[in-house]
BARO-717211 format. One record per residue (C-alpha): residue number from 1; x, y negated, z negated. Coordinates in Angstrom, 3 decimals. Layout:
BEGIN
> pos  x  y  z
> NUM  X  Y  Z $
...
This chain:
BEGIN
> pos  x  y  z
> 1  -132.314  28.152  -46.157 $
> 2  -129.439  27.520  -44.475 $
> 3  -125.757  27.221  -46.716 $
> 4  -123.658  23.924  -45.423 $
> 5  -120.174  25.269  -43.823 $
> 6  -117.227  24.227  -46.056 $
> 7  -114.215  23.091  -44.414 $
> 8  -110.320  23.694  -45.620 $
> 9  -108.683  20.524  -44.233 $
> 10  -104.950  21.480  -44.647 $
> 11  -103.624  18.832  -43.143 $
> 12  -100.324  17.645  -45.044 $
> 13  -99.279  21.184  -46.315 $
> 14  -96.500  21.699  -43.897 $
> 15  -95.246  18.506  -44.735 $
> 16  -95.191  19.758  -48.528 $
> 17  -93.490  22.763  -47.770 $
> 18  -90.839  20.653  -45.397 $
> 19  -90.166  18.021  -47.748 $
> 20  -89.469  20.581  -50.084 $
> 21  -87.022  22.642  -48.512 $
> 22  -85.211  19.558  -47.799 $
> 23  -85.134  18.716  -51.061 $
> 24  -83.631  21.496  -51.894 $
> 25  -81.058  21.559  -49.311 $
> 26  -79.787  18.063  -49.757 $
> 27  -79.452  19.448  -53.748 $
> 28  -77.521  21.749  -52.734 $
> 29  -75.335  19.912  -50.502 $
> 30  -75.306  17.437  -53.228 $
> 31  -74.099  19.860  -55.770 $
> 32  -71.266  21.359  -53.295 $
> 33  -69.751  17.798  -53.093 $
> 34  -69.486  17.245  -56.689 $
> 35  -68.058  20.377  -56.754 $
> 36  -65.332  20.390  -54.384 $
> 37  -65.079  16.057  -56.363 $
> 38  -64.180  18.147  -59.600 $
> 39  -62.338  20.797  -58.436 $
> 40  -59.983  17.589  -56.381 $
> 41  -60.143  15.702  -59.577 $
> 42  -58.937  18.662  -61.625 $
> 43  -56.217  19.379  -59.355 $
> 44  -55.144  15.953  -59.186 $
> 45  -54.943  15.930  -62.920 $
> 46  -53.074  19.074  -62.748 $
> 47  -50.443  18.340  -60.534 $
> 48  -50.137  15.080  -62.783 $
> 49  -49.759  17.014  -65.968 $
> 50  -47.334  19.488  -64.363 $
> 51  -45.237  17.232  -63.556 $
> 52  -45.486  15.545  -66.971 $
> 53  -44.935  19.250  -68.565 $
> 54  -41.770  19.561  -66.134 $
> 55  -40.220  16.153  -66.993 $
> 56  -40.755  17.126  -70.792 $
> 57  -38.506  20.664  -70.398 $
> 58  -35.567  18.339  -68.109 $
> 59  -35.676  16.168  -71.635 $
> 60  -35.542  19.205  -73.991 $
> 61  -32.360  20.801  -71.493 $
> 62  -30.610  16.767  -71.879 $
> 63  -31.536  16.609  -75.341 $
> 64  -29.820  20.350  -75.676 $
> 65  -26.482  18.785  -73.292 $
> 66  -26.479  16.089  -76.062 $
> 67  -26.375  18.115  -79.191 $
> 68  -24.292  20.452  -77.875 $
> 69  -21.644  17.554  -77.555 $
> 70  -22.561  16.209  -81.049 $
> 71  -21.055  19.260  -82.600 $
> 72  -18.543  19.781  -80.417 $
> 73  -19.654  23.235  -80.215 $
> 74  -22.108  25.328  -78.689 $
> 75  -24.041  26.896  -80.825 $
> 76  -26.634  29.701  -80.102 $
> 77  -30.364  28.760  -79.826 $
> 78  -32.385  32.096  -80.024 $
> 79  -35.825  30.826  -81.461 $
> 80  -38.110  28.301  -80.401 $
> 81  -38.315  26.679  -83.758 $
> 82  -35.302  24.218  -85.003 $
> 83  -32.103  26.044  -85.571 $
> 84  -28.586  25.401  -87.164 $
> 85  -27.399  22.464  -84.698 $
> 86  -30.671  21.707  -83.375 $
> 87  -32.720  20.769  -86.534 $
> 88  -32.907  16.908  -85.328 $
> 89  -34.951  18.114  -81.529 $
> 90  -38.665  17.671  -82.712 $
> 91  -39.417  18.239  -79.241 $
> 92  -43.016  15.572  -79.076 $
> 93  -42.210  12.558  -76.793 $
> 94  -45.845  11.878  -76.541 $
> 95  -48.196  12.698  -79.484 $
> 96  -51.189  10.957  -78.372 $
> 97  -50.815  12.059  -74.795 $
> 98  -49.565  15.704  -76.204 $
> 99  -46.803  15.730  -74.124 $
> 100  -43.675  17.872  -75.527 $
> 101  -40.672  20.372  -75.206 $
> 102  -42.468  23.263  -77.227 $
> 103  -39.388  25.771  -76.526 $
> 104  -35.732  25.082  -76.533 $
> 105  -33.038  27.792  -76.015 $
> 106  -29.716  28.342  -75.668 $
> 107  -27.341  31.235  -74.551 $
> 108  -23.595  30.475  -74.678 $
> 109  -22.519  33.889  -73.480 $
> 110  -24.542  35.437  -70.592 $
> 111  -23.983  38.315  -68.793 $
> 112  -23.662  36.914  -65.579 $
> 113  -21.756  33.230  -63.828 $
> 114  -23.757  31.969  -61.310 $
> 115  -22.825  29.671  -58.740 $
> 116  -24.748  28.172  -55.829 $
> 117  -22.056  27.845  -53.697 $
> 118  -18.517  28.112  -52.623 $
> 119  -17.360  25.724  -49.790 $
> 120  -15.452  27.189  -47.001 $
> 121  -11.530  26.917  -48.090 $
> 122  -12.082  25.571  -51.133 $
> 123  -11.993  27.310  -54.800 $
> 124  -13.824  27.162  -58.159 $
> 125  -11.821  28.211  -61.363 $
> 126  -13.631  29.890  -64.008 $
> 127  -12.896  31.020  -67.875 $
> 128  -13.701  34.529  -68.267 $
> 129  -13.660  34.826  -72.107 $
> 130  -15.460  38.502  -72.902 $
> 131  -17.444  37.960  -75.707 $
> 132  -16.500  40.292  -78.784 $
> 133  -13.015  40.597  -78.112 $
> 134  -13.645  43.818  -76.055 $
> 135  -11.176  44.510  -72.886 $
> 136  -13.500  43.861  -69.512 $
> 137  -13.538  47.438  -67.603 $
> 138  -15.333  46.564  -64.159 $
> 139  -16.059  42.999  -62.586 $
> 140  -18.311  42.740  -59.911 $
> 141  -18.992  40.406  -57.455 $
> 142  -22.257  38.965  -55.223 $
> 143  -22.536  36.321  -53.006 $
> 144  -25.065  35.813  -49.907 $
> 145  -24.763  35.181  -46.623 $
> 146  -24.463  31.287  -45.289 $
> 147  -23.567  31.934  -41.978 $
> 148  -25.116  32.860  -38.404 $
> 149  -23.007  35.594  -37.238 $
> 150  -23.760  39.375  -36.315 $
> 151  -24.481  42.078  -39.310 $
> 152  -21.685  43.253  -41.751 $
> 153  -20.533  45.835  -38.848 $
> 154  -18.988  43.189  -36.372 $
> 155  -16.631  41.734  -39.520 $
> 156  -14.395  44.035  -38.283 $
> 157  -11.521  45.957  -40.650 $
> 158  -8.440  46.787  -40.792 $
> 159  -5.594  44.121  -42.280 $
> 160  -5.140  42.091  -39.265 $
> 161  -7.619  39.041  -39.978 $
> 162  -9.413  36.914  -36.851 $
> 163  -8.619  33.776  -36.592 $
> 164  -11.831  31.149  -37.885 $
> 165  -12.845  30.840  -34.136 $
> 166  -13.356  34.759  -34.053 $
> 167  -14.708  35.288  -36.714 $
> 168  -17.947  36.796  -35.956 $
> 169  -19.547  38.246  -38.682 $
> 170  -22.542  36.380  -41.072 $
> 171  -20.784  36.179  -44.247 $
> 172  -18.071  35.166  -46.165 $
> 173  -14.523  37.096  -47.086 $
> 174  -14.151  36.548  -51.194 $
> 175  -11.013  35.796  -52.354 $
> 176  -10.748  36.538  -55.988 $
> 177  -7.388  35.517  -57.766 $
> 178  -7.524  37.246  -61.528 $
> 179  -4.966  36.022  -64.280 $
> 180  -4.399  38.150  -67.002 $
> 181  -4.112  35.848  -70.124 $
> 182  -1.968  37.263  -73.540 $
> 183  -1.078  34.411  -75.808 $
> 184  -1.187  32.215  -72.445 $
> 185  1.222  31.515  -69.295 $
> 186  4.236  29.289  -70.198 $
> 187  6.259  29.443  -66.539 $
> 188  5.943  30.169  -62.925 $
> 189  7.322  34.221  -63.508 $
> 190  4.648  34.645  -66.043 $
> 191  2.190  33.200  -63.706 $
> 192  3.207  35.551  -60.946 $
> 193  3.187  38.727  -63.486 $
> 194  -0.138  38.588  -64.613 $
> 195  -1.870  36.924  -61.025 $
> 196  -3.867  39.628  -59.099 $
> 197  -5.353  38.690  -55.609 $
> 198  -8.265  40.636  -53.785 $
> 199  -9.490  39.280  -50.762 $
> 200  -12.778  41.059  -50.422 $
> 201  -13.659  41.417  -47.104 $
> 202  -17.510  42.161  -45.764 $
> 203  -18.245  45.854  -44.475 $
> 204  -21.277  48.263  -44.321 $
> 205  -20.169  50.306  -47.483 $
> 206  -17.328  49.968  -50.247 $
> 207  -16.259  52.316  -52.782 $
> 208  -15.035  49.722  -55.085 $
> 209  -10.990  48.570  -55.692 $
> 210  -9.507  49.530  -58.788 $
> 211  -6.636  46.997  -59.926 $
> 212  -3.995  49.401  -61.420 $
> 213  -1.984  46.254  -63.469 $
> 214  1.088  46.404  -60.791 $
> 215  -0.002  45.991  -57.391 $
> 216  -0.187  42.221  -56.484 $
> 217  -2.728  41.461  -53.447 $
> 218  -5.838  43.727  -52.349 $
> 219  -7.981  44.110  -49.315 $
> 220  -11.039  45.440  -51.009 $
> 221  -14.531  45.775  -49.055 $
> 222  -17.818  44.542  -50.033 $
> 223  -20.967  46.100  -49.403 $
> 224  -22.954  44.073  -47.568 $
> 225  -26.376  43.711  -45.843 $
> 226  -27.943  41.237  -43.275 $
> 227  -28.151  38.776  -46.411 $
> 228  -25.644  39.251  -49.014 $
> 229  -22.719  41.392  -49.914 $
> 230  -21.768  43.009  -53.261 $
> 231  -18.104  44.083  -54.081 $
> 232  -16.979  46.042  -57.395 $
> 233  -13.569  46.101  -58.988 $
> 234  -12.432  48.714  -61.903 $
> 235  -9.608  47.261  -63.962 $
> 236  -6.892  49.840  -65.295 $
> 237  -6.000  49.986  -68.786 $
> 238  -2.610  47.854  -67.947 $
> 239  -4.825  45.357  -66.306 $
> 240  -7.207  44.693  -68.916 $
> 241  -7.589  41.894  -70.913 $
> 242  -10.282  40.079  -73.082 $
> 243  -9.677  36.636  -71.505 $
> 244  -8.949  35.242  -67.063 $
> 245  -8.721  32.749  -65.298 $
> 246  -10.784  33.696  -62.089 $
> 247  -10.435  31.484  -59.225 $
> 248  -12.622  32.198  -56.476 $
> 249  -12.131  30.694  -52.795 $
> 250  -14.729  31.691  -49.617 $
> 251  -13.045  32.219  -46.649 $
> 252  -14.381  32.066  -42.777 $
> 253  -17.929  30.471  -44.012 $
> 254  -19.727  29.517  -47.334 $
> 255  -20.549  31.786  -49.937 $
> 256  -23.763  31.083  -51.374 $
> 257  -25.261  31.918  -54.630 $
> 258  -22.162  33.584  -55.833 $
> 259  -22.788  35.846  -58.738 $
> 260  -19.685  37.515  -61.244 $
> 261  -21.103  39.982  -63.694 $
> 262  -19.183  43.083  -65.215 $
> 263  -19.190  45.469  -68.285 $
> 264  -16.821  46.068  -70.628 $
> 265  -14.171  48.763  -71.721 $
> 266  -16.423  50.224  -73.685 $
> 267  -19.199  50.660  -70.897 $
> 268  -21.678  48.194  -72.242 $
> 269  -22.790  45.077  -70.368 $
> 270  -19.937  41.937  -70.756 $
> 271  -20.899  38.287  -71.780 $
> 272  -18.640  35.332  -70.712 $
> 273  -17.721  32.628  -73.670 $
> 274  -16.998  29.295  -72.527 $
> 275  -17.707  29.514  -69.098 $
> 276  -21.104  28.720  -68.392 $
> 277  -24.383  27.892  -71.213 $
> 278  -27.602  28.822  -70.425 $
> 279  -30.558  26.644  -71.746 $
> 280  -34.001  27.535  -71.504 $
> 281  -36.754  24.910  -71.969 $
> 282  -40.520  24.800  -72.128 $
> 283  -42.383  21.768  -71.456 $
> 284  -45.874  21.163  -72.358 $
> 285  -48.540  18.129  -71.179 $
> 286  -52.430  19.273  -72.707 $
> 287  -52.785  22.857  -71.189 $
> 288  -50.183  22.770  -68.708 $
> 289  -46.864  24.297  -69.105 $
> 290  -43.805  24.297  -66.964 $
> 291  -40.347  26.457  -67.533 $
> 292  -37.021  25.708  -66.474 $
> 293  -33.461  27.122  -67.166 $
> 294  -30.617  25.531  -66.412 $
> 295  -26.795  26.096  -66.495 $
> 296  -24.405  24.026  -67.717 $
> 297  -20.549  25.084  -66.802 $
> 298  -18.162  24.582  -69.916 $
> 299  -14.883  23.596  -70.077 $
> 300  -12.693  25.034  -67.128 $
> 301  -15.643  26.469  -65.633 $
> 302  -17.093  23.244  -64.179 $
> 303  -17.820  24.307  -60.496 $
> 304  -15.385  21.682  -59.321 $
> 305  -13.869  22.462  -55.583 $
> 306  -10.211  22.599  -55.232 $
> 307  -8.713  22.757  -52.326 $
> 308  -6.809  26.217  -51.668 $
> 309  -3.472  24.331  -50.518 $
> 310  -1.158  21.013  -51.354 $
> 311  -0.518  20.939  -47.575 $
> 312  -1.790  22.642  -44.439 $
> 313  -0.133  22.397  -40.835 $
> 314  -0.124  24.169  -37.629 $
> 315  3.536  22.845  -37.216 $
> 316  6.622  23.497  -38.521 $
> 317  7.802  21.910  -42.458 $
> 318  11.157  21.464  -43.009 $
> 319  12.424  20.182  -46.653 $
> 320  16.096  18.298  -46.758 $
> 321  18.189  18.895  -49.441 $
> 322  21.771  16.608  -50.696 $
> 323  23.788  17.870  -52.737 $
> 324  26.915  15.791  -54.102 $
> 325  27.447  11.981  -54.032 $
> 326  28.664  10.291  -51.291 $
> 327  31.601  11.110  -49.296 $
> 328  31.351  14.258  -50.339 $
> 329  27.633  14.303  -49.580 $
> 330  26.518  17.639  -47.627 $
> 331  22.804  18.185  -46.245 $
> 332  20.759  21.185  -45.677 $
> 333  17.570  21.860  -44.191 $
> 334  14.393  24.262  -45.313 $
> 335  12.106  25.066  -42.907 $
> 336  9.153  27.282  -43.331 $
């Protein structure tokens, strides 16, 4: 008896197997689109709520400005909750949206006055106010380069001074003029008594200047590097003092990011009063936080530019004087 032959047809299996693997590939290609979709959505809404968060901490440092000028006072702000002066900053501009200021401080005295920059031949007068009513012992002074010059070893030494066109060298000379207030300055002579000037000039090393309370005018020299320079002056006891008037002027190019810092009599690390407050916010939108401190000169200390001089010629000035009323009139002439 003969058993019929069974055929397999397997025609269509390949197709199976195909359509499946393409299936699965297009998921997958599918699912890496919606991925890289969320993560772009979620950035999106990131950047958006970072920005939200940093707008929030400009409005807690503004709402700081203002009640810092409602009490006429500045008043220190070392928590993040409400304190004395600040009890009316809830901090929530947007409570549906959760959008808020969740930390506010403030620092009236810190240990170091920071400015971004000093313009070429013109100064910026600052307070220096030691907090505690301790002498200050040793200032020193930082400031970076803003200019395209050689390294600190082609700004030359010596007292004789390039002119501007000569100058070669990357960085600023600091000129520092310190007044030693007691009870304040009521005329010129007092002015002159208590005015100390160092002009700090750039240089590979320095061993610091110590102002002995007599001499009038320095040449100190900084330290420097390729980027920025760092100069350090000791104070006698007959030049110390718990309260300047610090007027700093950049010579030759622009001294940027300048930086005054020092420690007091007693060896401990000095804080300025009423020269600059530091405020510290936090803002918050949902999870996203953003942090920003700011600083806020006071008084005196408000970064403006003076110029260095009332007048400024290559020329000759001569200044006529009359003495007597006419006939007897006689003239005389002053010229510098």
């Amino acid at each position: 008896m003969t058993r019929p032959t069974v055929r397999s047809n397997q025609a269509g299996v390949a197709s199976i197997i195909v359509t499946m693997i393409m299936m699965v590939v297009i998921t997958l290609i599918v699912i890496g689109f919606s991925q890289v979709a969320r993560r772009n959505s979620r950035e999106s809404l990131d950047r958006q709520l970072s920005t939200q968060a940093y707008y929030a901490a400009e409005t807690g440092v503004n709402d700081a400005i203002n009640a810092i000028k409602s009490n006429g006072s500045i008043i220190e702000k070392t928590s993040c909750q409400g304190g004395a002066g600040y009890t009316g900053l809830s901090g929530v501009l947007d409570a549906t949206a959760n959008v808020s200021y969740t930390c506010l401080l403030v620092n009236p005295s810190p240990t170091s006055l920071v400015y971004s920059t000093i313009e070429q031949q013109k100064s910026t007068v600052v307070s220096l106010e030691i907090d505690g009513g301790i002498n200050l012992g040793v200032l020193t002074f930082k400031w970076n380069s803003d200019g395209a010059g050689g390294p600190p070893p082609q700004c030359g030494s010596g007292s004789q001074w390039p002119t501007a066109a000569n100058w070669k060298c990357n960085h600023a000379m600091l000129r520092a003029d310190l007044t030693k207030v007691n009870g304040g300055v009521t005329n010129a002579q007092g002015l002159n008594n208590t005015t100390t000037s160092l002009y700090m000039r750039p240089g590979p090393s320095s061993s610091g200047t110590i102002i002995d309370g007599t001499t009038k005018s320095y040449i100190s020299t900084a330290s420097c590097n390729n980027s920025s320079c760092t100069a350090k002056i000791a104070l006698a006891p007959a030049a110390q003092s718990n309260r300047y008037f610090l007027r700093l002027t950049a010579m030759y190019e622009n001294a940027k990011d300048v930086q005054v810092s020092g420690t007091n009599a007693a060896g401990s690390t000095a804080a300025f009063n009423n020269a600059q407050v530091v405020i510290d916010s936090t803002g918050k939108a949902q999870d996203q936080l953003r942090r920003i401190s700011v600083r806020v000169p006071v008084g005196i200390s408000n970064s403006q530019t003076l110029p260095s001089n009332g007048l400024q010629t290559s020329a000759a000035i001569c200044k006529r004087f009359t003495t007597g009323p006419a006939p007897l009139t006689t003239n005389s002439a002053l010229c510098l």
